[in-house]
Backbone and ligand atoms as CSV (ligand in chain L), in Angstrom:
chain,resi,resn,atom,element,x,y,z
A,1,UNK,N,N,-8.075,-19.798,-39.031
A,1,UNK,CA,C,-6.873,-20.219,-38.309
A,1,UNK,C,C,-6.478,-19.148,-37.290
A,2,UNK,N,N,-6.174,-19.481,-36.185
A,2,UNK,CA,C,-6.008,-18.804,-34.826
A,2,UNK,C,C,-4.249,-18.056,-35.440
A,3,UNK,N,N,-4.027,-17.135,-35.446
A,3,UNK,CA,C,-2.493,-16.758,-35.663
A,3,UNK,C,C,-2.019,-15.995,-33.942
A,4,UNK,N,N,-1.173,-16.858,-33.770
A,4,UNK,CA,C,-0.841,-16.568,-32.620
A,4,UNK,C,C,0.432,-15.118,-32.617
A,5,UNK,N,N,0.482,-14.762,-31.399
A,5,UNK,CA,C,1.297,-13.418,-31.177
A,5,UNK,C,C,2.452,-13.861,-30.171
A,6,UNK,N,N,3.630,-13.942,-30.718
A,6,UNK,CA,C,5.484,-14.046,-29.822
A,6,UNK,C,C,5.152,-12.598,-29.199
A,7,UNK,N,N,5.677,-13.394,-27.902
A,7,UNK,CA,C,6.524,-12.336,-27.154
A,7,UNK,C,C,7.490,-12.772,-26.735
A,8,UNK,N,N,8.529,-11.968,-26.447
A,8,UNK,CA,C,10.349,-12.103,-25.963
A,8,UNK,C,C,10.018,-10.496,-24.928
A,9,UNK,N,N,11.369,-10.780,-24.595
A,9,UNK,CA,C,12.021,-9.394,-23.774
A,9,UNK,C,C,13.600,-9.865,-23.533
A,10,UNK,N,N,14.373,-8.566,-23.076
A,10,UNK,CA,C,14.835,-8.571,-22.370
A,10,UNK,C,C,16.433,-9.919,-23.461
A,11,UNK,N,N,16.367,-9.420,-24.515
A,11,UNK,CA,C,17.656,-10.707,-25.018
A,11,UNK,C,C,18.977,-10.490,-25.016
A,12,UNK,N,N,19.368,-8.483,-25.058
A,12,UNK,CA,C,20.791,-8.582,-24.204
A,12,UNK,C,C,21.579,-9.061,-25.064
A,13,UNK,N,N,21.357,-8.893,-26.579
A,13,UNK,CA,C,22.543,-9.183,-27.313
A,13,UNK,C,C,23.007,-10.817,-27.499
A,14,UNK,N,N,22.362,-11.755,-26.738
A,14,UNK,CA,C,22.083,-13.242,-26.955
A,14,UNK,C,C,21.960,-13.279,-28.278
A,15,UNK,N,N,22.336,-13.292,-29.199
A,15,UNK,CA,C,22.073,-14.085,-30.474
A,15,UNK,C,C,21.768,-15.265,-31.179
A,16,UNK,N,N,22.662,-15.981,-30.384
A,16,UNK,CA,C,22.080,-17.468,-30.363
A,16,UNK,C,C,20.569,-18.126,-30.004
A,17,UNK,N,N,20.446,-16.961,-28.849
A,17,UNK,CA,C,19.016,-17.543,-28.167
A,17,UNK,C,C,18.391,-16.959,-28.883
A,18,UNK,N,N,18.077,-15.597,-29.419
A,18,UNK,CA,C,17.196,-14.741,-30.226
A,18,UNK,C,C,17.281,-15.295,-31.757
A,19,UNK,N,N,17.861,-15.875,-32.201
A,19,UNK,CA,C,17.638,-16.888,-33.295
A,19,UNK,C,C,16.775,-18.004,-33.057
A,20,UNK,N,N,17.017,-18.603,-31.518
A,20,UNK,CA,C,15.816,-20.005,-31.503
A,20,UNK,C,C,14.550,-19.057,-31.444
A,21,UNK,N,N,14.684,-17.983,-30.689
A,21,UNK,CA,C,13.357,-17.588,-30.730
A,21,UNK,C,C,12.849,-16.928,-31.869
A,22,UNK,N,N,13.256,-16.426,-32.751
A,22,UNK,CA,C,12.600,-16.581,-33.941
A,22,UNK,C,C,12.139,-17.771,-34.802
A,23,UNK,N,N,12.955,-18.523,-34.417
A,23,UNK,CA,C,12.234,-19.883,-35.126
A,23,UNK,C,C,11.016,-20.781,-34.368
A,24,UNK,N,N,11.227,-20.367,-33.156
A,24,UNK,CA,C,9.648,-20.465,-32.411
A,24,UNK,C,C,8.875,-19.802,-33.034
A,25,UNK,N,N,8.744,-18.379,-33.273
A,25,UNK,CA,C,7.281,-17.397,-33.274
A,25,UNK,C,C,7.267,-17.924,-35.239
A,26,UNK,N,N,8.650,-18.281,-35.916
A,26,UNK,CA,C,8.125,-18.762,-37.505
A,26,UNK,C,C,7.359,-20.142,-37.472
A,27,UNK,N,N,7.409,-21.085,-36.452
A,27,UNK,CA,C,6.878,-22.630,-36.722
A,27,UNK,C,C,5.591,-21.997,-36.019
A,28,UNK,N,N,5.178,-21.039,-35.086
A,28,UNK,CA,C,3.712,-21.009,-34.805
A,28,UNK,C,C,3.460,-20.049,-35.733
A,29,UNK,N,N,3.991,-19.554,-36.786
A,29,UNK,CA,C,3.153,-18.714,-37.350
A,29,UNK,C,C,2.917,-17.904,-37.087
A,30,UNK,N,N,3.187,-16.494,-36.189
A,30,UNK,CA,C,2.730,-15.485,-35.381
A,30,UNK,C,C,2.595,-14.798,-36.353
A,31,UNK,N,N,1.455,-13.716,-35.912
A,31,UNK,CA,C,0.800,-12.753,-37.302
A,31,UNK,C,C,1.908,-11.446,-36.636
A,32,UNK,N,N,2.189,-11.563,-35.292
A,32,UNK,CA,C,2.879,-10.082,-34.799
A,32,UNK,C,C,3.917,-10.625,-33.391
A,33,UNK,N,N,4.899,-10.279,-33.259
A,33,UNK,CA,C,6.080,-10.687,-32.406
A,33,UNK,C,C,6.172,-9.001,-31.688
A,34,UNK,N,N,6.046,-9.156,-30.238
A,34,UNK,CA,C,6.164,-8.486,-28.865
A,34,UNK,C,C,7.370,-8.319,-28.661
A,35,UNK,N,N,8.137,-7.254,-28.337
A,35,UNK,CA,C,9.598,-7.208,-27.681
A,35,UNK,C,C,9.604,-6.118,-26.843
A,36,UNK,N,N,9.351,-6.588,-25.635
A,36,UNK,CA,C,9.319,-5.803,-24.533
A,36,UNK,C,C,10.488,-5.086,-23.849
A,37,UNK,N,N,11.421,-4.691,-25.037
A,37,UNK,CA,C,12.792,-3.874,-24.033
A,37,UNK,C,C,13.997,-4.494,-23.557
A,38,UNK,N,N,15.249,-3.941,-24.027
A,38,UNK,CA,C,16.558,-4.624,-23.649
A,38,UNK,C,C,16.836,-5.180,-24.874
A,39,UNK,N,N,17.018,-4.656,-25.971
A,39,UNK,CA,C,17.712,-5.677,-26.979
A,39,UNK,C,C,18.933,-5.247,-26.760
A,40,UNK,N,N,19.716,-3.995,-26.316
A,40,UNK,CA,C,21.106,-3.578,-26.180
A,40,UNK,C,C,21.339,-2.853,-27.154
A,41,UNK,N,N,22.143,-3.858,-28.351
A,41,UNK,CA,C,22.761,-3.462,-29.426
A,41,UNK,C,C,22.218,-3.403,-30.309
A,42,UNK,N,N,21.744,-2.540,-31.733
A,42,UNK,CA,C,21.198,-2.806,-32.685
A,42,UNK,C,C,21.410,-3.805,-33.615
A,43,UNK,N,N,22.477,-4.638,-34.103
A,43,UNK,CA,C,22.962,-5.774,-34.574
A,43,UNK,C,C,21.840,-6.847,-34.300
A,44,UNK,N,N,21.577,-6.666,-32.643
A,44,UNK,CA,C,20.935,-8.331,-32.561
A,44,UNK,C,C,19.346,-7.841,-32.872
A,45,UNK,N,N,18.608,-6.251,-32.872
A,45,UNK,CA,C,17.526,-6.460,-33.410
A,45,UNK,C,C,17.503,-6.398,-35.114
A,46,UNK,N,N,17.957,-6.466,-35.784
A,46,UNK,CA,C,18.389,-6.246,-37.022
A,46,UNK,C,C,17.699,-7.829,-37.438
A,47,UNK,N,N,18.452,-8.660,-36.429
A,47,UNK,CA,C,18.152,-10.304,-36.742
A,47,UNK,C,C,16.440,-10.628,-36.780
A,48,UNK,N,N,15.863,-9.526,-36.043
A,48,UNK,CA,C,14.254,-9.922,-36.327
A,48,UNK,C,C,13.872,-9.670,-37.690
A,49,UNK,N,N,14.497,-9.356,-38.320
A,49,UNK,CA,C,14.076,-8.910,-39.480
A,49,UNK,C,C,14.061,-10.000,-40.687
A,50,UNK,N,N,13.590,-11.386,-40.041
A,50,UNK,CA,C,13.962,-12.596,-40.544
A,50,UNK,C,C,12.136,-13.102,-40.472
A,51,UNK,N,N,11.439,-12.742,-38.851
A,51,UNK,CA,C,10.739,-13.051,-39.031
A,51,UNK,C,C,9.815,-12.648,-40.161
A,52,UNK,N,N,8.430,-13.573,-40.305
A,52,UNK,CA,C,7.850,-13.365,-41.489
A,52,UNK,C,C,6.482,-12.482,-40.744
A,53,UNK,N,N,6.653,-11.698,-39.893
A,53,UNK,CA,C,5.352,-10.752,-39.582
A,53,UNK,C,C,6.169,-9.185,-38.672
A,54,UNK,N,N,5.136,-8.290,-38.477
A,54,UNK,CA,C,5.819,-7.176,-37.834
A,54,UNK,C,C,6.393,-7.378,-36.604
A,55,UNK,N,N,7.326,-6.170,-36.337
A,55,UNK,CA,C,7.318,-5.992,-34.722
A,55,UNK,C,C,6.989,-5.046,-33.900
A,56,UNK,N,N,6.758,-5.020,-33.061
A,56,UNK,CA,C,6.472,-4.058,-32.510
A,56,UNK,C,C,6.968,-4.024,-31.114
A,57,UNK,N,N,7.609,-3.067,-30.459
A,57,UNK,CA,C,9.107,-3.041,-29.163
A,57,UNK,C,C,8.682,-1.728,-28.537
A,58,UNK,N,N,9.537,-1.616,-27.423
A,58,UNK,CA,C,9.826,-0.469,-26.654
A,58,UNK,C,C,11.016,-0.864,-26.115
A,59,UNK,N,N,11.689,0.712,-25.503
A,59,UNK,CA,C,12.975,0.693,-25.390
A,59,UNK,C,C,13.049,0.292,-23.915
A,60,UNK,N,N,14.405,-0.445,-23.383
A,60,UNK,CA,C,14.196,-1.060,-22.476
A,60,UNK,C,C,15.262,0.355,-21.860
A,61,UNK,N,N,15.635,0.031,-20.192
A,61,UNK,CA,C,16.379,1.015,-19.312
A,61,UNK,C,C,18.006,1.100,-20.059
A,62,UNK,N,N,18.207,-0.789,-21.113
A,62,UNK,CA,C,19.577,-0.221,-21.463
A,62,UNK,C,C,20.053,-0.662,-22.603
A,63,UNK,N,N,18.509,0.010,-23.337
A,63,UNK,CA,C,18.782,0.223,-24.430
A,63,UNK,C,C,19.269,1.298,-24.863
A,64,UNK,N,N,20.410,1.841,-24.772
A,64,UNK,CA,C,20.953,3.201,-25.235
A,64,UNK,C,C,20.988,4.436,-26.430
A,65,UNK,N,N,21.012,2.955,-27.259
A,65,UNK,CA,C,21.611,3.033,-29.137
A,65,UNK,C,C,20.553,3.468,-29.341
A,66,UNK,N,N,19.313,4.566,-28.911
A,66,UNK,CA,C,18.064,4.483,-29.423
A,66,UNK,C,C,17.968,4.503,-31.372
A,67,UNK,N,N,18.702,5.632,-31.599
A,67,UNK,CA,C,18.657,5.893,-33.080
A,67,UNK,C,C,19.110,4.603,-33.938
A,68,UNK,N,N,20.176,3.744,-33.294
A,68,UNK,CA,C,20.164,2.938,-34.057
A,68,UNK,C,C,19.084,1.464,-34.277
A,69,UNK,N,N,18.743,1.764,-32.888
A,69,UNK,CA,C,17.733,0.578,-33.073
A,69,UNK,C,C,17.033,1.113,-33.667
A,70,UNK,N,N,16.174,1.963,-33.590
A,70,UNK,CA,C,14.993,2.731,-34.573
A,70,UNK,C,C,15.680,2.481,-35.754
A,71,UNK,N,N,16.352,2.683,-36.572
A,71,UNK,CA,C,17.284,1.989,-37.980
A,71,UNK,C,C,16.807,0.805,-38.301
A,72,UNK,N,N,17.233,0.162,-37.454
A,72,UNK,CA,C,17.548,-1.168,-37.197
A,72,UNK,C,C,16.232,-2.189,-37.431
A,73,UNK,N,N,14.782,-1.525,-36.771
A,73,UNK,CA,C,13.380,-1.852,-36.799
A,73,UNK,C,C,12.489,-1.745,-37.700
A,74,UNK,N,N,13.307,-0.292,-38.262
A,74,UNK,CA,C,12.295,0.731,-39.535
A,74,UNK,C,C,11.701,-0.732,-40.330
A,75,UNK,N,N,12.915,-1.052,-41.144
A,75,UNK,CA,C,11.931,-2.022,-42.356
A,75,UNK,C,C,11.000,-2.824,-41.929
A,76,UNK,N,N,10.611,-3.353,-40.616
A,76,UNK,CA,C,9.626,-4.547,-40.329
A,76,UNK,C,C,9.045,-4.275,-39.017
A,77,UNK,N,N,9.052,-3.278,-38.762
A,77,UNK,CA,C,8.292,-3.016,-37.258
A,77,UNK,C,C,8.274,-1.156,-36.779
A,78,UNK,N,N,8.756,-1.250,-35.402
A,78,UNK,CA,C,8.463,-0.115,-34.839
A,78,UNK,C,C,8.876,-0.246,-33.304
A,79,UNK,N,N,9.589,0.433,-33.147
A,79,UNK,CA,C,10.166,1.004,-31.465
A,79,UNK,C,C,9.714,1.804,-30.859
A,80,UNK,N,N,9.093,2.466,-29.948
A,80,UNK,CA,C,8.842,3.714,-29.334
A,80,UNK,C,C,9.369,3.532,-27.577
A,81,UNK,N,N,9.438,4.473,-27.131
A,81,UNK,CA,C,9.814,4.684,-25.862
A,81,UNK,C,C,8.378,4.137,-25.323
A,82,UNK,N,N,8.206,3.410,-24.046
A,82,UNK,CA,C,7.097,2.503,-23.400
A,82,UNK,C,C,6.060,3.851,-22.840
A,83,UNK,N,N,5.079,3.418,-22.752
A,83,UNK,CA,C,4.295,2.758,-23.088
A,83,UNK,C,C,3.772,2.732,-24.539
A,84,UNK,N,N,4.047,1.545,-25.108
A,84,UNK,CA,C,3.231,1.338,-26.577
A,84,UNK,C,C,1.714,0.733,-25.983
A,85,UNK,N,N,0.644,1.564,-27.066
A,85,UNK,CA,C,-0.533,0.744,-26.625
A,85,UNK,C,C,-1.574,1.071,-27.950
A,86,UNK,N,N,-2.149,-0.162,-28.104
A,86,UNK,CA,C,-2.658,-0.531,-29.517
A,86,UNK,C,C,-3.763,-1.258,-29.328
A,87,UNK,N,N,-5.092,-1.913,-29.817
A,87,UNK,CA,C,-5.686,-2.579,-30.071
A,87,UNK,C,C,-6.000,-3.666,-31.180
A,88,UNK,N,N,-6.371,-4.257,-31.062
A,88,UNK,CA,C,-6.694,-5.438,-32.217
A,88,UNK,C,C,-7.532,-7.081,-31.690
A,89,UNK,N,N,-8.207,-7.356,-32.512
A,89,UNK,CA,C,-9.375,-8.127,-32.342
A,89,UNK,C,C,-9.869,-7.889,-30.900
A,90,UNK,N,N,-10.703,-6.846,-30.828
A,90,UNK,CA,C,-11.191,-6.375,-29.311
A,90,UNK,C,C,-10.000,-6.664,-28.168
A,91,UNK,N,N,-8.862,-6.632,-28.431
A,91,UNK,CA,C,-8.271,-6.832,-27.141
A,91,UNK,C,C,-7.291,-4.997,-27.393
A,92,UNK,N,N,-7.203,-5.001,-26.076
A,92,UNK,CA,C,-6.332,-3.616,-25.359
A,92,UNK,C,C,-5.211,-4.018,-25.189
A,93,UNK,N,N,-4.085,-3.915,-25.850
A,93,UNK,CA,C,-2.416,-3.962,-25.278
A,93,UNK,C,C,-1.852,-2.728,-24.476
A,94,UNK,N,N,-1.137,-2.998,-24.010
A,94,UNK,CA,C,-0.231,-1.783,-23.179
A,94,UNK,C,C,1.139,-3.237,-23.207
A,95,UNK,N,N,2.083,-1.985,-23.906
A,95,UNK,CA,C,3.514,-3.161,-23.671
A,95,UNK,C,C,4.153,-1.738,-22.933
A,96,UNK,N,N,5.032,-2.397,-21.965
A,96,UNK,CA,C,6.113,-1.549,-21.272
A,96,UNK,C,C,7.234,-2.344,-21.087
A,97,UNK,N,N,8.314,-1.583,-20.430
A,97,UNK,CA,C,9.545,-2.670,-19.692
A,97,UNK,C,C,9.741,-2.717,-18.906
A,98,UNK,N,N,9.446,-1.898,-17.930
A,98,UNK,CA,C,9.730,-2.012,-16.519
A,98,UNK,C,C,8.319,-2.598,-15.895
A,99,UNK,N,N,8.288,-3.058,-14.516
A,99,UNK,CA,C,7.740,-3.859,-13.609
A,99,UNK,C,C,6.686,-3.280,-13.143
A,100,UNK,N,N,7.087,-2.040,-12.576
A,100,UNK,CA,C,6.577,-1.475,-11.259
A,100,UNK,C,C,5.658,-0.865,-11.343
A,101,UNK,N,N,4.922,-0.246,-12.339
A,101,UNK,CA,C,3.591,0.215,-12.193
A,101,UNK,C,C,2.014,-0.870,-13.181
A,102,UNK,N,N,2.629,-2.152,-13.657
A,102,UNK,CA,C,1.698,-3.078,-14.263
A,102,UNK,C,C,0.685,-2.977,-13.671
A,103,UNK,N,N,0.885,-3.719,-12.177
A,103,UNK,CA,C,-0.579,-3.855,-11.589
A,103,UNK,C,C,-1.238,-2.661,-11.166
A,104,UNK,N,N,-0.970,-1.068,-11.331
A,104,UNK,CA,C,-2.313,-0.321,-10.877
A,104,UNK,C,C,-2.354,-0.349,-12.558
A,105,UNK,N,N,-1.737,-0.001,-13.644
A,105,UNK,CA,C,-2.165,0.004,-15.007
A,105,UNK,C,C,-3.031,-1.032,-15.310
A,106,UNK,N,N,-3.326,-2.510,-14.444
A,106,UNK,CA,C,-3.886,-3.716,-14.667
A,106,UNK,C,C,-5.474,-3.386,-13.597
A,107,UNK,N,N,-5.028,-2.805,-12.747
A,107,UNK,CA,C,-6.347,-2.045,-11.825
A,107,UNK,C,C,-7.533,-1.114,-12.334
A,108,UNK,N,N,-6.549,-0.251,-13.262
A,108,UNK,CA,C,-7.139,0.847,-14.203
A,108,UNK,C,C,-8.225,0.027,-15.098
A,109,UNK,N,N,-8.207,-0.903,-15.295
A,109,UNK,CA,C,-9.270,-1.584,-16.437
A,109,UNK,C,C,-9.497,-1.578,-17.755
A,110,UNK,N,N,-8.199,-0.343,-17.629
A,110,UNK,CA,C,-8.432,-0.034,-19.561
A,110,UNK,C,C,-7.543,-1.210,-20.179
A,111,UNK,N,N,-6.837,-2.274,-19.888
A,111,UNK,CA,C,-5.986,-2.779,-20.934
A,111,UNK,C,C,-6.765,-4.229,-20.828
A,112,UNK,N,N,-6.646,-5.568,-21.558
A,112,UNK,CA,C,-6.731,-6.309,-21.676
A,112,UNK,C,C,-5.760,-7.123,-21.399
A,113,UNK,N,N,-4.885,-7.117,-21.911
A,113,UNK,CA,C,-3.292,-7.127,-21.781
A,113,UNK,C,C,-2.067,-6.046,-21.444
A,114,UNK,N,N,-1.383,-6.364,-20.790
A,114,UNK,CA,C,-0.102,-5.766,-20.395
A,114,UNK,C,C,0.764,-6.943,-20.511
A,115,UNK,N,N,2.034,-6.186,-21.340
A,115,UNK,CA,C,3.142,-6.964,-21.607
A,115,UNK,C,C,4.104,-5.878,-20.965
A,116,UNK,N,N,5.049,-6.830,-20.072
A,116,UNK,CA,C,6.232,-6.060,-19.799
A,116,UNK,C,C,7.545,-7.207,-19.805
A,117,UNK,N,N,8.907,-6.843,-19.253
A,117,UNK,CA,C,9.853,-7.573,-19.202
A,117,UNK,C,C,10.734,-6.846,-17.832
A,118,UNK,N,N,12.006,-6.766,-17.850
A,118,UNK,CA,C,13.073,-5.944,-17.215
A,118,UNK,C,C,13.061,-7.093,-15.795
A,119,UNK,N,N,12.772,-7.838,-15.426
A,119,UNK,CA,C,12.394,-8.668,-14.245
A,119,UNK,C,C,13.655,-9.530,-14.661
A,120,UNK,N,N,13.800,-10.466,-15.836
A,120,UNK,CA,C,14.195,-11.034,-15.982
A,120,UNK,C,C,13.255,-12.701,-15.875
A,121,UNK,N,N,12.208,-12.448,-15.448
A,121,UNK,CA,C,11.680,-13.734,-14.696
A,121,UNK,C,C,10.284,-13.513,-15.444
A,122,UNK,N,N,9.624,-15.263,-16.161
A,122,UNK,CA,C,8.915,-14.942,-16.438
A,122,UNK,C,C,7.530,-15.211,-15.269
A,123,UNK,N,N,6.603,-14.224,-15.638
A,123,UNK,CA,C,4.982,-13.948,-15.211
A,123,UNK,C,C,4.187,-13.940,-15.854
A,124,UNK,N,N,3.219,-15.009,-15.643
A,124,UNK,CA,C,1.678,-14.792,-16.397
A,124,UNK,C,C,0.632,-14.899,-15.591
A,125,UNK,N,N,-0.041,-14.219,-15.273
A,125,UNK,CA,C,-1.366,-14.029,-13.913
A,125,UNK,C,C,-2.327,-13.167,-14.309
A,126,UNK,N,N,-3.549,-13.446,-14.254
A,126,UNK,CA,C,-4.625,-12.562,-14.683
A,126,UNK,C,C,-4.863,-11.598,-13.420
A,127,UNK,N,N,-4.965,-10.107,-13.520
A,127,UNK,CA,C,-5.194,-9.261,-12.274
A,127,UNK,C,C,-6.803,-8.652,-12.742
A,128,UNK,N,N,-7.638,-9.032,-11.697
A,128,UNK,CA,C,-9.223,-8.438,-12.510
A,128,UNK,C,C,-9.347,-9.002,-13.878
A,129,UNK,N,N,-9.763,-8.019,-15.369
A,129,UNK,CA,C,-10.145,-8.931,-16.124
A,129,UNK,C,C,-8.698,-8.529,-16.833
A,130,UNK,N,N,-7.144,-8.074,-16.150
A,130,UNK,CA,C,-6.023,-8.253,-17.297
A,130,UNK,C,C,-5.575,-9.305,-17.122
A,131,UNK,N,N,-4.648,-9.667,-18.599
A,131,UNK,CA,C,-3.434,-10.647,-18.529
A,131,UNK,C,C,-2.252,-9.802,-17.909
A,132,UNK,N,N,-1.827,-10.161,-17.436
A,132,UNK,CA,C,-0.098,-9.610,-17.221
A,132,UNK,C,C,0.735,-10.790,-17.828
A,133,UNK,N,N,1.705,-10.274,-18.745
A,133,UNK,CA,C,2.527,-10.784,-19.202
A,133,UNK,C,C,3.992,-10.710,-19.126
A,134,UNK,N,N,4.871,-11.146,-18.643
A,134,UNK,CA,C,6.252,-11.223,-18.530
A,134,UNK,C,C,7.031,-12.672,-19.297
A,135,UNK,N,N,7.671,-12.158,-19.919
A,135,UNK,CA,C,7.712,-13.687,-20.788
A,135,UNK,C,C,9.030,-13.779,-20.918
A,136,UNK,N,N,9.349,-13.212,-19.409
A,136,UNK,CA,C,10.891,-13.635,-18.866
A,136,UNK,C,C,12.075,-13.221,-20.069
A,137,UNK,N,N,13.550,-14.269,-19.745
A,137,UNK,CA,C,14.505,-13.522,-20.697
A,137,UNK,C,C,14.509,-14.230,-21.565
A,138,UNK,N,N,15.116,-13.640,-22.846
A,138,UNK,CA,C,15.553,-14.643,-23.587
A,138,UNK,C,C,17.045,-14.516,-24.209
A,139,UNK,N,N,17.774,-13.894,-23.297
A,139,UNK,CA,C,19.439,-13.752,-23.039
A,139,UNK,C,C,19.578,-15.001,-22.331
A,140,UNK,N,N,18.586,-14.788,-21.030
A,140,UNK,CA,C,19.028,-15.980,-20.473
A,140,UNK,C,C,20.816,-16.002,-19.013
A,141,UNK,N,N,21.056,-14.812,-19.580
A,141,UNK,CA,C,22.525,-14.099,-18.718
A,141,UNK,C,C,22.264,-14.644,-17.452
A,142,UNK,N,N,21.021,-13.900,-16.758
A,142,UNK,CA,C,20.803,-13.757,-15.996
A,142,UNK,C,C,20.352,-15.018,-14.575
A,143,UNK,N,N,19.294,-15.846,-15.354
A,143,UNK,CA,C,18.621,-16.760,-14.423
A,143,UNK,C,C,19.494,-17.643,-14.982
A,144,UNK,N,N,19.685,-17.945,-16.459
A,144,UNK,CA,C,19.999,-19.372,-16.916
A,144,UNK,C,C,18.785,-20.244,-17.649
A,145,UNK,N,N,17.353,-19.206,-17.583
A,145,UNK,CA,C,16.556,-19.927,-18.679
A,145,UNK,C,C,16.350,-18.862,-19.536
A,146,UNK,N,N,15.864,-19.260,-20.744
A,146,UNK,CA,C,15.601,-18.514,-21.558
A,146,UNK,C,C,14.346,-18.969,-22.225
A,147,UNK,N,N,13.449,-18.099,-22.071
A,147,UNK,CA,C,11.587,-18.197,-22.332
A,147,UNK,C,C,11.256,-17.141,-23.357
A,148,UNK,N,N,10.722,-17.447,-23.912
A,148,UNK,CA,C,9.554,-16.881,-24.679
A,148,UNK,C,C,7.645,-16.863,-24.426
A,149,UNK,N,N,7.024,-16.415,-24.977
A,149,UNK,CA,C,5.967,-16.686,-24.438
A,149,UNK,C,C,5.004,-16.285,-26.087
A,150,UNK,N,N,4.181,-17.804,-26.118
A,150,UNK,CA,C,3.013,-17.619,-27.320
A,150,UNK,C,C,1.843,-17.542,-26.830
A,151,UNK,N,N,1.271,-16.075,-27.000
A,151,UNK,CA,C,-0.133,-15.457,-26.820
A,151,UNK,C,C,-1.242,-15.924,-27.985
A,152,UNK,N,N,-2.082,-16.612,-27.273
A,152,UNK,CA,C,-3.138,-16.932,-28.309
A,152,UNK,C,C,-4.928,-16.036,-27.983
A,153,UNK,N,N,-4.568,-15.038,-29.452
A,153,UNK,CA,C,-5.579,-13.975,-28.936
A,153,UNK,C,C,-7.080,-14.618,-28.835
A,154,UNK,N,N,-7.132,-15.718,-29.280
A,154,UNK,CA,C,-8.725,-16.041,-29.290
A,154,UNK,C,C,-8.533,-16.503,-27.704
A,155,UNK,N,N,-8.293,-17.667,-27.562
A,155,UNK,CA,C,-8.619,-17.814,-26.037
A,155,UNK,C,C,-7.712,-17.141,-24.800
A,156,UNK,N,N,-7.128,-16.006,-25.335
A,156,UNK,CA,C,-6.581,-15.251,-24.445
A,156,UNK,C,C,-5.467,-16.338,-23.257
A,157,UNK,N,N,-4.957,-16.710,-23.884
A,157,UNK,CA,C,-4.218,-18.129,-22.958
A,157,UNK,C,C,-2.910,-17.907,-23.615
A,158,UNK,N,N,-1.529,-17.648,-22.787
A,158,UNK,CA,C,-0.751,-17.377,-23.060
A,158,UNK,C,C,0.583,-18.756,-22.521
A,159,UNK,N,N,1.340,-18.847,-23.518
A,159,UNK,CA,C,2.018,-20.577,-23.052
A,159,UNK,C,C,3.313,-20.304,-22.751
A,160,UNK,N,N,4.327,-20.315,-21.924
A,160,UNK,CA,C,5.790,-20.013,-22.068
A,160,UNK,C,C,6.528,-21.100,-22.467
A,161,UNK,N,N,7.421,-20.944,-23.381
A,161,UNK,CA,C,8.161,-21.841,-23.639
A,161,UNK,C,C,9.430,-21.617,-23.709
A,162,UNK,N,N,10.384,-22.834,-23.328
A,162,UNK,CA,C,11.567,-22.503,-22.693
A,162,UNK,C,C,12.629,-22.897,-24.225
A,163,UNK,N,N,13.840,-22.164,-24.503
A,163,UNK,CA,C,14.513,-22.037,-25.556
A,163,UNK,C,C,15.634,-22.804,-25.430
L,1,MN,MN,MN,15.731,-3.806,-18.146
């Protein structure tokens, strides 16, 4: 069975919306949930701690509370300041939050994937042989949609879906 991988960014203390989106990444089953930066307050990452697999995050420009989110993550995941970068089933991650240096990091050739957020807007475009991933907000403040995005590591095909 293919176990697919959630990504979010960017939720800004939305609670409401960061609840549907956990119940997205629980009905696909995700073996691991992406959070690319901006949760704000530690309260609303606390609420991931519902899903039924890890997390794994970086801190976004306003995320402040660092210590408390690190609290907040300990039991079911992991925060670090960006760039997080990991491997698994032959693929290369690089997650960040900001925008602006993806595509020479996507030039460089070392990642497979790059996940970022801070745009607000979601992006999915292959640059050479990366994915770039932006899987937009899921506050939603901002544009007025609120996306998520399910990465499916076997065929490397990533789906956004709107909350
Ligand atoms: Mn940001």
């Amino acid at each position: 069975m293919i176990r697919m991988i959630g990504i979010l960014s960017d939720s800004h203390d939305n609670l409401n919306n960061l609840r549907r989106a956990i119940t997205i990444f629980q009905e696909a089953g995700c073996r691991l949930v992406v959070h690319a930066g901006d949760f704000v307050a530690p309260f609303t990452a606390r609420e991931l701690a519902s899903l039924n697999c890890p997390l794994k995050a970086v801190f976004g420009n306003c995320d402040g509370e660092k210590i408390g989110l690190e609290e907040a993550i300990k039991p079911f995941g992991e925060i670090k300041p960006a760039p997080l970068i990991w491997a698994e089933n032959n693929l290369r991650f690089l997650l960040t939050h900001l925008h602006h240096e993806v595509e020479s990091l996507a030039y460089s050739g070392r990642y497979d994937v790059i996940i970022f957020g801070h745009t607000h807007r979601p992006e999915i475009r292959r640059l050479g042989q990366t994915l770039l991933i932006n899987p937009g907000e899921t506050g939603g403040w901002l544009t007025g949609k609120s996306t998520v995005v399910l990465f499916n590591p076997q065929s490397q095909t990533a789906d956004l879906i709107f909350l």
